[in-house]
DRENDO-1510 file (C-alpha; in Angstrom, 1 decimal, always signed):
<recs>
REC; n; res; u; v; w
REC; 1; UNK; +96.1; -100.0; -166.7 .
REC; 2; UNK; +93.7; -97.4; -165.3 .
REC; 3; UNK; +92.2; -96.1; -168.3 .
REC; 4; UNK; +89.4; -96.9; -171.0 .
REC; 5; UNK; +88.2; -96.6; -174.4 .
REC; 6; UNK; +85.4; -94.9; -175.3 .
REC; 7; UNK; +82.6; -94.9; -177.7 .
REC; 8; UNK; +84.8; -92.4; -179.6 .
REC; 9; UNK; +88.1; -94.3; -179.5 .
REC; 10; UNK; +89.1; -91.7; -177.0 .
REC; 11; UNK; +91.5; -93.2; -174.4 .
REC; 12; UNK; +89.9; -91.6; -170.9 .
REC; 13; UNK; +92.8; -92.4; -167.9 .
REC; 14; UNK; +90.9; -92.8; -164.5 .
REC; 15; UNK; +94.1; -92.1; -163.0 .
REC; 16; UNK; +94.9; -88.8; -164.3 .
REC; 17; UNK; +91.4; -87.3; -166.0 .
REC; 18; UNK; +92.6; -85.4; -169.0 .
REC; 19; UNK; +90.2; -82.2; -170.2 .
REC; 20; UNK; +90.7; -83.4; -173.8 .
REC; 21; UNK; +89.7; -86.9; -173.1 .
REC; 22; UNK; +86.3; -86.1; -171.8 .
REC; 23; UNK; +83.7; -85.5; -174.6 .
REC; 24; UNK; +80.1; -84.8; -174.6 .
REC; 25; UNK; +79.4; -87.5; -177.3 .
REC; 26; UNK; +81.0; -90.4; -175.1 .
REC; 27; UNK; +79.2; -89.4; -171.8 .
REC; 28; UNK; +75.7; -89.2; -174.0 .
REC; 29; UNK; +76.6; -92.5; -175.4 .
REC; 30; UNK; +77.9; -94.7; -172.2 .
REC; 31; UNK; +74.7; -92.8; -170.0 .
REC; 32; UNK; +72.5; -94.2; -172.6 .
REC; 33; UNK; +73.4; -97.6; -171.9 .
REC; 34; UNK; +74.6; -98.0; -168.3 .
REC; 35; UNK; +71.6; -99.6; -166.7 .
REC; 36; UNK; +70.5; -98.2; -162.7 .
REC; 37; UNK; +69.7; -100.9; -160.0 .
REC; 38; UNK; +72.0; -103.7; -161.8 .
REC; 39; UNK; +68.9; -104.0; -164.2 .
REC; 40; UNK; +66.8; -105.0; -161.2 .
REC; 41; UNK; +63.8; -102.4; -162.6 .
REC; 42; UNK; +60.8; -103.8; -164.5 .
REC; 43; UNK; +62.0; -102.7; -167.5 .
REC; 44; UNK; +65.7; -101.3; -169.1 .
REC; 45; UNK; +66.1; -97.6; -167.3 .
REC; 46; UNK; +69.3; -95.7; -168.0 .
REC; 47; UNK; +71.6; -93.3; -166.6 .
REC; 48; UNK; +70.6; -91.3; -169.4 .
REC; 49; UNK; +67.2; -91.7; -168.9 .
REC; 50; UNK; +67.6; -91.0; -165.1 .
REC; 51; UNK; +69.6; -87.7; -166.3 .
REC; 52; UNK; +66.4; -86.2; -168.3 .
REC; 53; UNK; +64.0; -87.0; -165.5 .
REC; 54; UNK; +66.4; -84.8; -163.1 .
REC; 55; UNK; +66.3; -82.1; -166.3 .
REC; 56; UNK; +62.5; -82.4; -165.8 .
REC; 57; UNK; +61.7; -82.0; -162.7 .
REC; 58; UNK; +64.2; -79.3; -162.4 .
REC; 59; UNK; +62.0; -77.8; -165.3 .
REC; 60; UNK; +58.2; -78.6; -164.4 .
REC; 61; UNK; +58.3; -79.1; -160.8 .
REC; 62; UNK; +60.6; -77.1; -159.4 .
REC; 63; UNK; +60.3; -74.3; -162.3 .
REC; 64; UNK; +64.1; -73.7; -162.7 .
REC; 65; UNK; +65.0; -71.5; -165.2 .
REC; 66; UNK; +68.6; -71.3; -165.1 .
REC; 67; UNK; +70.3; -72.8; -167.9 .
REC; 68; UNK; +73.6; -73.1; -166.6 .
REC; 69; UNK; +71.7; -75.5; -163.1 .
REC; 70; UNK; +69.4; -77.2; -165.9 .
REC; 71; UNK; +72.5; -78.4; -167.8 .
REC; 72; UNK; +74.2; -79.1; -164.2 .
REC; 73; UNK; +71.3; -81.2; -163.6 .
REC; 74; UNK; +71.6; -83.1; -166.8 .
REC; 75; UNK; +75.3; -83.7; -165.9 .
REC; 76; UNK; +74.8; -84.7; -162.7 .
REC; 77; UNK; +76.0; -87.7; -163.3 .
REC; 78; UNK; +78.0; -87.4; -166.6 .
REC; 79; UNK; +81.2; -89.0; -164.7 .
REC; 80; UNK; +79.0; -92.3; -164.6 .
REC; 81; UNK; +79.8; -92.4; -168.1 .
REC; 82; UNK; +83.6; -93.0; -167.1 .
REC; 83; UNK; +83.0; -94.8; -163.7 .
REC; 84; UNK; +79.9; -96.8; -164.1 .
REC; 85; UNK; +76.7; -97.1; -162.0 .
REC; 86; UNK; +77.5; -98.3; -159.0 .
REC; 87; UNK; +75.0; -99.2; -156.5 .
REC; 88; UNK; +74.7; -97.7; -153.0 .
REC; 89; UNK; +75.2; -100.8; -151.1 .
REC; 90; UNK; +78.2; -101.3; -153.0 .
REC; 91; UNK; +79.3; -97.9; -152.5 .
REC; 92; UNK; +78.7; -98.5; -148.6 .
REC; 93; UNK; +80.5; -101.8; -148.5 .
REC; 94; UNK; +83.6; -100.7; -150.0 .
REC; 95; UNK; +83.3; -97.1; -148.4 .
REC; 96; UNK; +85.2; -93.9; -148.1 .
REC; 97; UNK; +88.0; -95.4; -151.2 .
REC; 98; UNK; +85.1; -95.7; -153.7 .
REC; 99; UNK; +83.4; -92.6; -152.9 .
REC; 100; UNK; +86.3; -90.8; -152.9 .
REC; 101; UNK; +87.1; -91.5; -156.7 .
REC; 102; UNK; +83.8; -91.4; -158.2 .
REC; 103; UNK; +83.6; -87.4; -156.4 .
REC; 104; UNK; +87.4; -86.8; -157.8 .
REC; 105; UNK; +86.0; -88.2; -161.2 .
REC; 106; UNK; +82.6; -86.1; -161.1 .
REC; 107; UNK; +84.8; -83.3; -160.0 .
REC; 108; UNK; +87.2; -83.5; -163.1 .
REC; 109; UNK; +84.4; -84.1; -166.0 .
REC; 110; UNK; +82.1; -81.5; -164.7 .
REC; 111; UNK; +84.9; -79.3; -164.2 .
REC; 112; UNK; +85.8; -79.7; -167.9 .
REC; 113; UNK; +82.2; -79.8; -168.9 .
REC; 114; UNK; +82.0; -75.6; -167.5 .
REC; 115; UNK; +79.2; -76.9; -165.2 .
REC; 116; UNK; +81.2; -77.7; -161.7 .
REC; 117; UNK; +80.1; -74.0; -160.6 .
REC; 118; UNK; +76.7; -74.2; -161.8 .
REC; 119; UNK; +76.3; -77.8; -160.0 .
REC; 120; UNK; +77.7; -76.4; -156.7 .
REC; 121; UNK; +75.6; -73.3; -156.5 .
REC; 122; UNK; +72.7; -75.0; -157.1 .
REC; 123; UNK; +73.4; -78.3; -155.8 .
REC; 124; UNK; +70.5; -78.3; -153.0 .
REC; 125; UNK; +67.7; -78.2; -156.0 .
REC; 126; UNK; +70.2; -80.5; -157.8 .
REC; 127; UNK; +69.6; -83.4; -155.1 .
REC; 128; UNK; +66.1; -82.6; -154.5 .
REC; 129; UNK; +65.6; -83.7; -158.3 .
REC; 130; UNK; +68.2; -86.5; -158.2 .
REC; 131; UNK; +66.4; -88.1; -154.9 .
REC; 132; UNK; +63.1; -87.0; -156.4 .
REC; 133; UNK; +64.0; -89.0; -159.1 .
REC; 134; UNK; +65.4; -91.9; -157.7 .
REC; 135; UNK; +61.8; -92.4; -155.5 .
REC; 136; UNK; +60.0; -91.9; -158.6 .
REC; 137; UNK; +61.8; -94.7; -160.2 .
REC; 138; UNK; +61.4; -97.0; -157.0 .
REC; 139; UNK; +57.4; -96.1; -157.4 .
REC; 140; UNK; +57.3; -96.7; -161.2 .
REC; 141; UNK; +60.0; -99.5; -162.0 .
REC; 142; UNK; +61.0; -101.5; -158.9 .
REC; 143; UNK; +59.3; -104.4; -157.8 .
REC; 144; UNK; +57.0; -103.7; -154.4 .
REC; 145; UNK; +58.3; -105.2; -151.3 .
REC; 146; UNK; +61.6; -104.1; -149.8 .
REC; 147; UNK; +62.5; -102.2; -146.4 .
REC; 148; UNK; +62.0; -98.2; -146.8 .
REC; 149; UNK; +65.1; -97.1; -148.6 .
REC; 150; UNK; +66.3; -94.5; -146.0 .
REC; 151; UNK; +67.5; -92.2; -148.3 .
REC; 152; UNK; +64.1; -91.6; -149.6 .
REC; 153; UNK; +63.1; -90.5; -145.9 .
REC; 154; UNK; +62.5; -87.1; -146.9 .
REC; 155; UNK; +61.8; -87.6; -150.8 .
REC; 156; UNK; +58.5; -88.3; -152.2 .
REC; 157; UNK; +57.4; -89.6; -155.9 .
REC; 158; UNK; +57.0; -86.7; -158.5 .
REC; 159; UNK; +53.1; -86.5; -159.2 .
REC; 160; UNK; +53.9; -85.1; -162.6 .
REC; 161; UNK; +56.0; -87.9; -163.9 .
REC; 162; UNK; +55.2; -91.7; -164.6 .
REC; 163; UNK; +57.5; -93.7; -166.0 .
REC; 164; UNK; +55.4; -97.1; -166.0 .
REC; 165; UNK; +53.1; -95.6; -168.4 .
REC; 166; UNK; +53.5; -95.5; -172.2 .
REC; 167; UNK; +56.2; -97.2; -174.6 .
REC; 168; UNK; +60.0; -97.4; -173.7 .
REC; 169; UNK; +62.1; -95.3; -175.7 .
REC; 170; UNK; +65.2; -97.2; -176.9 .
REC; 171; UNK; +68.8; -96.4; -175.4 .
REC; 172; UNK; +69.1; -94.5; -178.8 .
REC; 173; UNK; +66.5; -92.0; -177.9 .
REC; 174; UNK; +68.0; -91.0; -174.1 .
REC; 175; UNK; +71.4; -90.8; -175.8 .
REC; 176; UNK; +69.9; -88.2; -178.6 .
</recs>
């Protein structure tokens, strides 16, 4: 069996990605409750929530205007809905087979999504907000201690975003 159901009761084949099986609704749903870092953060933090910090530091810091990147942005990682969260170690372990079907996946969904032209024109500003993101996340909600994550090498914290601060919002309001 290589396919799923979804939120929506829509069947999704990992195998052979249908257009009609990949819906907005579903990706805003699963993203909303997939946890990052195998819910080693200090508090709950979502692929959805992850999604709206790349959205805003496309917006505020690196004053995109585009709407066609900004949704690419928010998408970025819509086929996580489908394929799950998985961590870079794993990803490294396992190798070139993994990393493989989570880019035919991503291909497929953003394909269908009209943002796959969008995400590779502006894919440079799209990773500087994804890695952006991902060292903000280690500042705010990771534990201290560690080796440097060496993907970070050239990524620092975003000064205009704290995510330790203030109340959590529920998985309800990254999914809305």
């Amino acid at each position: 069996m290589t396919w799923m159901l979804t939120a929506s009761g829509t069947q999704f084949d990992l195998h052979t990605v249908q257009p009609a099986a990949v819906h907005i609704e579903d990706i805003a749903h699963h993203l909303s409750q997939i946890n990052r870092y195998c819910g080693a953060a200090m508090r709950p933090v979502s692929e959805a929530e992850h999604c709206m910090v790349v959205l805003w530091l496309l917006r505020l810091q690196m004053r995109v205007t585009d709407p066609s990147v900004l949704l690419a942005g928010l998408l970025h990682d819509a086929h996580e809905a489908y394929f799950g969260d998985v961590t870079s170690p794993v990803k490294r372990l396992i190798g070139a087979p993994l990393s493989d079907e989570e880019r035919r996946i991503q291909q497929a969904v953003l394909r269908e999504l009209k943002v796959w032209t969008a995400f590779t024109a502006g894919w440079s500003v799209i990773h500087w907000a994804d890695m952006t993101a991902l060292a903000t996340e280690r500042r705010d909600l990771l534990p201290p201690g560690g080796s440097h994550w060496a993907a970070l090498a050239q990524f620092e914290p975003s000064p205009l975003i704290r995510l330790n601060e203030g109340e959590e919002m529920g998985w309800r309001y990254w999914r809305d």
